[in-house]
C-alpha positions in Angstrom: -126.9 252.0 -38.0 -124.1 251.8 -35.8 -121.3 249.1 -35.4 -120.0 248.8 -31.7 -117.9 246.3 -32.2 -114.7 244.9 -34.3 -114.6 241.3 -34.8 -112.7 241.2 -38.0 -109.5 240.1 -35.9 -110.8 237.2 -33.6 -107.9 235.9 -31.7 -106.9 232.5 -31.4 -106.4 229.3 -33.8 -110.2 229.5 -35.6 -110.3 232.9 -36.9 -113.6 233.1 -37.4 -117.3 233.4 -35.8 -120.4 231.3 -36.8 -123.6 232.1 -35.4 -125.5 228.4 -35.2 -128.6 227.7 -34.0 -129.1 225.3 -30.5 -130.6 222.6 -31.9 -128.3 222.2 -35.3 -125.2 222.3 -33.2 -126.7 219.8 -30.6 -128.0 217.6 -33.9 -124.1 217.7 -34.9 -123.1 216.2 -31.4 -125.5 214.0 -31.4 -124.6 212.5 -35.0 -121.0 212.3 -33.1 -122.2 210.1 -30.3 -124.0 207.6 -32.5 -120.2 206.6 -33.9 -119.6 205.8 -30.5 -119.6 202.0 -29.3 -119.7 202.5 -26.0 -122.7 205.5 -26.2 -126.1 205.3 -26.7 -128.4 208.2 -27.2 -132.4 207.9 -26.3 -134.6 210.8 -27.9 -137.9 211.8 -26.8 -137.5 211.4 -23.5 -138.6 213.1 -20.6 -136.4 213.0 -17.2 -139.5 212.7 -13.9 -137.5 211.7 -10.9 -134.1 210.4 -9.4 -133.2 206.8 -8.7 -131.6 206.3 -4.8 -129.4 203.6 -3.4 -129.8 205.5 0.4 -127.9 208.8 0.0 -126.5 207.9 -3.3 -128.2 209.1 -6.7 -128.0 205.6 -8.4 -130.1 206.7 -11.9 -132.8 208.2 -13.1 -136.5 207.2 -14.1 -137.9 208.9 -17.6 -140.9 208.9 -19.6 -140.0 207.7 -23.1 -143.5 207.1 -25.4 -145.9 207.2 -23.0 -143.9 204.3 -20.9 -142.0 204.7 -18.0 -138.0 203.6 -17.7 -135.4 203.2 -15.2 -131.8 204.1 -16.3 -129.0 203.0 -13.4 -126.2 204.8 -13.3 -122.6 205.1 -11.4 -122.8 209.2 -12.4 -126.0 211.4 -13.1 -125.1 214.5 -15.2 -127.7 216.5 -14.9 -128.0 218.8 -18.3 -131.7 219.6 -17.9 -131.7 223.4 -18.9 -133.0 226.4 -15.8 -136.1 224.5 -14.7 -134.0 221.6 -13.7 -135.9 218.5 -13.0 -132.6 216.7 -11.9 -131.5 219.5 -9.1 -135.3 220.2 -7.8 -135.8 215.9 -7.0 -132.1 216.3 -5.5 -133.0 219.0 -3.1 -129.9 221.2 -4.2 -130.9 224.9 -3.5 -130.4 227.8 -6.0 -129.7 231.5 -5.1 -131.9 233.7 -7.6 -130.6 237.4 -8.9 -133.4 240.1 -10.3 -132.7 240.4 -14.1 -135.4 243.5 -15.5 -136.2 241.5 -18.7 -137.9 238.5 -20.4 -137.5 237.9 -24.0 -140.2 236.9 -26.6 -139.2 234.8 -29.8 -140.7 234.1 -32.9 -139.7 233.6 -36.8 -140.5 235.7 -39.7 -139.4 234.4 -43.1 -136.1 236.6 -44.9 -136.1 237.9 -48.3 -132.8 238.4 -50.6 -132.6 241.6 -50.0 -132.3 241.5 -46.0 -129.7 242.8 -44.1 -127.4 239.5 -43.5 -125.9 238.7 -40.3 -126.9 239.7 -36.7 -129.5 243.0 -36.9 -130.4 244.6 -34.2 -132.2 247.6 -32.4 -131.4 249.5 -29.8 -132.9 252.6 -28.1 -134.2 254.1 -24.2 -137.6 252.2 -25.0 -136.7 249.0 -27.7 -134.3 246.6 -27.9 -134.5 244.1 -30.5 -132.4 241.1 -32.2 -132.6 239.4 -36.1 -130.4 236.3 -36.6 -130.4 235.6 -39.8 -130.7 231.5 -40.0 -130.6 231.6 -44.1 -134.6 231.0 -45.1 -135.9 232.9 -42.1 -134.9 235.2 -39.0 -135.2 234.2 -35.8 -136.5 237.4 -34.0 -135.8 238.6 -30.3 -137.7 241.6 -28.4 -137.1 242.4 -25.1 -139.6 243.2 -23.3 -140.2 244.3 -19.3 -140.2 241.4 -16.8 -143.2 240.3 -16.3 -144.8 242.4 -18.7 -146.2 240.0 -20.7 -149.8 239.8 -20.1 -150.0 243.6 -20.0 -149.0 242.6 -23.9 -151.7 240.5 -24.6 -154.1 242.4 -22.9 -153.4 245.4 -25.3 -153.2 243.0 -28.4 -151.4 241.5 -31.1 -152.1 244.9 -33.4 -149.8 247.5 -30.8 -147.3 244.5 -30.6 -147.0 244.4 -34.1 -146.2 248.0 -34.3 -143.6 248.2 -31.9 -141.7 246.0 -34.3 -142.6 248.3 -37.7 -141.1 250.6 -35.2 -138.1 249.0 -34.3 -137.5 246.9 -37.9 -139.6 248.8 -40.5 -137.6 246.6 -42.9 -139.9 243.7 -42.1 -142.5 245.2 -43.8 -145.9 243.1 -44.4 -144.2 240.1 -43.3 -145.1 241.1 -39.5 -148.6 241.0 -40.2 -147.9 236.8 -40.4 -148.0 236.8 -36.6 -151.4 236.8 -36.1 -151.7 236.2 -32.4 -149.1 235.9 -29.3 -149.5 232.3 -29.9 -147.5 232.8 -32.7 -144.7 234.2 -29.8 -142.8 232.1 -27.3 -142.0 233.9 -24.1 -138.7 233.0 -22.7 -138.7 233.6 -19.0 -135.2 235.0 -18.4 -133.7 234.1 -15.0 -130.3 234.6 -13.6 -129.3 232.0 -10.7 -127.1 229.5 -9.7 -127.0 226.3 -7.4 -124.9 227.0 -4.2 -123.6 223.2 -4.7 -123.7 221.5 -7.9 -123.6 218.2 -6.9 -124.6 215.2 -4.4 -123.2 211.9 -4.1 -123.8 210.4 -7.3 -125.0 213.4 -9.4 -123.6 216.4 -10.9 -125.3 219.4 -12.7 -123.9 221.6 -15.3 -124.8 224.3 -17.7 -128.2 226.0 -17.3 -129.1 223.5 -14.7 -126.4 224.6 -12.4 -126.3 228.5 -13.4 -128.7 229.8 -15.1 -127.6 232.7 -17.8 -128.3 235.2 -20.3 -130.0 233.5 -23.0 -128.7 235.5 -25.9 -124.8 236.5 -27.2 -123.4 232.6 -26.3 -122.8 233.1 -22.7 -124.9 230.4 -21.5 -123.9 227.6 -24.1 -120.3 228.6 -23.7 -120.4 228.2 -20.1 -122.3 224.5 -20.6 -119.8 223.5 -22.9 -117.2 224.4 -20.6 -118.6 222.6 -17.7 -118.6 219.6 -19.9 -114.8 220.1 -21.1 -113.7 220.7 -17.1 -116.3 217.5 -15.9 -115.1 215.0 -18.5 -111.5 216.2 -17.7 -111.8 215.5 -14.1 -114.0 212.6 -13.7 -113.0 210.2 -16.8 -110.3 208.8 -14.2 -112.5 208.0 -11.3 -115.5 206.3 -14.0 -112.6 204.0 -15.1 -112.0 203.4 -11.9 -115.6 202.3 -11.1 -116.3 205.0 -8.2 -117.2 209.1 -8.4 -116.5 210.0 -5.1 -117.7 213.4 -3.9 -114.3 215.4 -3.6 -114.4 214.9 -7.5 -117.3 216.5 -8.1 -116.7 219.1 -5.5 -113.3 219.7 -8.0 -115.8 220.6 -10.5 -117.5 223.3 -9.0 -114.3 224.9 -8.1 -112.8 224.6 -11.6 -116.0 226.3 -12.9 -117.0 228.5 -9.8 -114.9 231.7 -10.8 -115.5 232.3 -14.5 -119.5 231.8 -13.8 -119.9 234.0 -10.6 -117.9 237.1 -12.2 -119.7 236.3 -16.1 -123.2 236.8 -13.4 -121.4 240.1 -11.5 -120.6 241.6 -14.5 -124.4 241.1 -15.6 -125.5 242.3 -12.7 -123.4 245.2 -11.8 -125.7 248.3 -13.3 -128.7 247.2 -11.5 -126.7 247.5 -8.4 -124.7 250.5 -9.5 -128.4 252.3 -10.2 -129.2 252.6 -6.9 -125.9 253.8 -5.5 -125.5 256.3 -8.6 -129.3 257.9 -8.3 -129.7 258.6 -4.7 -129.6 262.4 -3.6 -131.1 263.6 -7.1 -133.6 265.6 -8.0 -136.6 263.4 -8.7 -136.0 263.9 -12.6 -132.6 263.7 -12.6 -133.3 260.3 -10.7 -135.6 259.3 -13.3 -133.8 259.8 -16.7 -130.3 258.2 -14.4 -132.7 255.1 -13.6 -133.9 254.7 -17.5 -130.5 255.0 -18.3 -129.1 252.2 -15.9 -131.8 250.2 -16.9 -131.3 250.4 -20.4 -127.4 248.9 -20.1 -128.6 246.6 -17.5 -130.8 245.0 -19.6 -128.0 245.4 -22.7 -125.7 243.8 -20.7 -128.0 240.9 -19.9 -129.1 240.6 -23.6 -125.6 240.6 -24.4 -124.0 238.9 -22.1 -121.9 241.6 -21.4 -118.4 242.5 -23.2 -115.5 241.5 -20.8 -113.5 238.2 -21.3 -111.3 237.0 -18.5 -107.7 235.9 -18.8 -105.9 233.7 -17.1 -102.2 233.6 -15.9 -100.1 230.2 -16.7 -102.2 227.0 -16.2 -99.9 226.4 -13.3 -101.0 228.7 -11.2 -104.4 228.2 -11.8 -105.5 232.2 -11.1 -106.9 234.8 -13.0 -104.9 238.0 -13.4 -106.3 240.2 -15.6 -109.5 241.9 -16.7 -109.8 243.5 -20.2 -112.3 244.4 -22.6 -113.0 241.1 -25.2 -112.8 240.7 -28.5 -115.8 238.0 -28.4 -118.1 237.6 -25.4 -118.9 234.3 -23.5 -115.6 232.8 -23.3 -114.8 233.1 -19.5 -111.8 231.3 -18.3 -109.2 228.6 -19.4 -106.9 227.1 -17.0 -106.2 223.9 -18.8 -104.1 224.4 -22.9 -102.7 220.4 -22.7 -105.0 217.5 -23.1 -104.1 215.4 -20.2 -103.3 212.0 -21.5 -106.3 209.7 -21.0 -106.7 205.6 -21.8 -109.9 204.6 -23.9 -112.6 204.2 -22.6 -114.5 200.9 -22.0 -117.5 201.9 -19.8 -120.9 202.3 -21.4 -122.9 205.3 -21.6 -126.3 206.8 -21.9 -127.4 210.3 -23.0 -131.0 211.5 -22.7 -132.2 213.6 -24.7 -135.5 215.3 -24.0 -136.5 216.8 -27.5 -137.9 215.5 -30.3 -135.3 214.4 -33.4 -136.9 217.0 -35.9 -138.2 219.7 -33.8 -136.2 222.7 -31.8 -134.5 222.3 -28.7 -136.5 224.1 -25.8 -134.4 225.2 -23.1 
C-alpha cells in the first residue's frame, strides 16, 4: 500500500476533509430550504418538457405521482445531472470528449476490522475505489468503455474474481453480489454545452459540463455554478427581469475553471498519440497501456492540479501548481457582495425520491 498524497495540511479556514455521500449532503440542503418562507421544495418529481412564452423559456411541465404539472417561472435553472432533460427540450448543443472508462457501482457491507477511509487499487490492468460510508462500502471498479456486456457475457463468477484480486480483504462478502443486477453501471461522459443558457433558462453543474464522477470534481464545480449564478442574478430576480447578458455573465465566470479542470483530464489521451508514434510496435504498445492507465487515473481522480487566481480585481488566473485537494478550480470572488432580502418566491424540483439515493 502506497500513500500518494499528503492531506494532513489542508489549506484554508476548514482544516479538514469529509468524504459525504450525494444524497446525505443534498438531504442537508434540502432540510435548509424547508426553513425558507419564500422556497418550496417538490420531491418525486420528474422534469418532461419546457414551458414557452415565444422565444422565452417561461417554466417547466413535470410528472409528480402519476399527474402532470405546470410550474411558471421568470428563471429556469436547469440542475438535471448529464442526460439533461432541460438542455435537450432547449435545443442547446453539447460538444462530447472520448473518456476510455465507465464505472460500475455497488455496496458490500464493512466489518470492524476494515481498512477505514478511502481504499483503493491501482495497477496496469485494475483500478478500484472503497468509500467507507460507516455500515457499508460503497465500491467503484473501472472498467473499459463500453465493456460492459463483454462482462456479463463472461459472468458474474470472473467478475467476482477480479475483485478477490483487486480487494482480497473483502473476503466472502463478494459472493453477496449474485448477479450484475446487483451492479449499477455508470456511463462516464466528459462534455460540455457550447452555451449554457437561452432566454429564460440557465443550466449548471452536470447539465452544462459533464465531469469525472469520482474525487469531487463534478459536485465542486455544481456548487460553484450555484455560488457564481446566485451571485449574479439575485439582482436582476428582484428586479423582475433575467435578461440574457446575465446569464451570458455566467458562463464566462464559470467558463475558465471548467474547460482547463476538462484539458487537464484529457491531456494523456491526447499526449498518447503524439508520445507513441515512430516506435517499435512493442514499444508502442507498453507506451499506449501506460498512457491509458493515467488517462483513466486522471479521469477517476479528477486529476491533481488546483488553479489559483490573482487578486479578485483582476479577475485572471496566474498560476498553475500542484493541489493540496482536487476539484476546487477557481475563486475570483472572497467578499460577499452586499445583497437585500429576498421577497420573490421560489420552487426547487427535486427528482428523487425522499428515502432513496440520488441518481445522477
Amino acid at each position: 500500500m502506497y500513500s500518494f498524497g499528503d492531506l494532513t495540511r489542508p489549506p484554508g479556514r476548514h482544516r479538514h476533509i469529509g468524504l459525504v455521500p450525494q444524497w446525505d449532503f443534498l438531504n442537508v440542503v434540502a432540510d435548509a430550504s424547508r426553513r425558507e418562507q419564500s422556497y418550496e421544495l417538490i420531491m418525486s418529481a420528474e422534469i418532461t418538457d419546457l414551458l414557452w412564452n415565444g422565444q422565452r423559456v417561461s417554466g417547466v411541465s413535470y410528472v409528480q405521482d402519476g399527474q402532470k404539472q405546470r410550474l411558471e417561472a421568470d428563471l429556469v435553472v436547469g440542475c438535471d445531472g448529464r442526460s439533461s432533460v432541460v438542455a435537450e427540450r432547449a435545443g442547446l448543443r453539447s460538444r462530447k470528449f472520448g473518456v476510455p472508462m465507465d464505472v460500475l457501482w455497488f455496496r458490500l457491507p464493512r466489518l470492524a476490522t476494515d481498512p477505514a477511509g478511502l481504499v483503493g487499487r491501482l495497477s496496469q490492468s485494475s483500478l478500484m475505489g472503497a468509500i467507507d460510508r460507516g455500515e457499508y462500502f460503497q465500491i467503484a471498479v473501472v472498467i473499459k468503455k463500453g465493456s460492459i456486456d463483454a462482462l456479463r457475457k463472461r459472468g458474474i463468477e470472473l467478475f467476482r474474481q477480479r475483485l478477490h484480486d483487486g480487494l482480497p480483504w473483502l473476503g466472502d462478502r463478494i459472493e453477496l453480489l449474485e448477479s450484475f443486477d446487483d451492479i449499477r453501471l455508470l456511463n462516464v461522459m466528459l462534455s460540455r454545452l457550447r452555451r449554457w443558457y437561452t432566454d429564460g433558462l440557465l443550466c449548471i453543474g452536470d447539465a452544462a459540463h459533464a465531469m469525472s464522477p469520482v474525487g469531487g470534481v463534478g459536485i465542486n464545480l455544481a456548487v460553484q455554478d450555484a455560488v457564481a449564478a446566485g451571485r449574479i442574478l439575485a439582482e436582476p430576480l428582484l428586479a423582475g427581469r433575467v435578461s440574457i447578458a446575465s446569464l451570458r455573465k455566467v458562463q464566462r465566470r464559470r467558463w475558465l475553471p471548467t474547460v482547463l479542470k476538462q484539458a487537464v483530464t484529457r491531456a494523456p489521451r491526447r499526449y498518447t498519440g503524439q508520445h507513441c508514434r515512430g516506435r517499435s510496435r512493442a514499444e508502442a504498445d507498453d507506451c499506449r497501456r501506460r498512457a491509458q492507465a493515467y488517462a483513466t487515473f486522471s479521469s477517476f481522480t479528477g486529476d491533481s492540479w488546483l488553479l489559483r487566481g490573482d487578486r479578485p480585481a483582476t479577475r485572471t488566473c496566474t498560476r498553475l501548481r500542484k493541489a493540496s485537494l482536487v476539484g476546487l478550480g477557481c475563486s475570483f470572488h472572497r467578499t460577499k457582495p452586499q445583497m437585500r432580502p429576498c421577497t420573490g418566491r421560489f420552487r426547487g424540483i427535486r427528482g428523487d425520491a425522499a428515502a432513496g439515493p440520488l441518481r445522477s
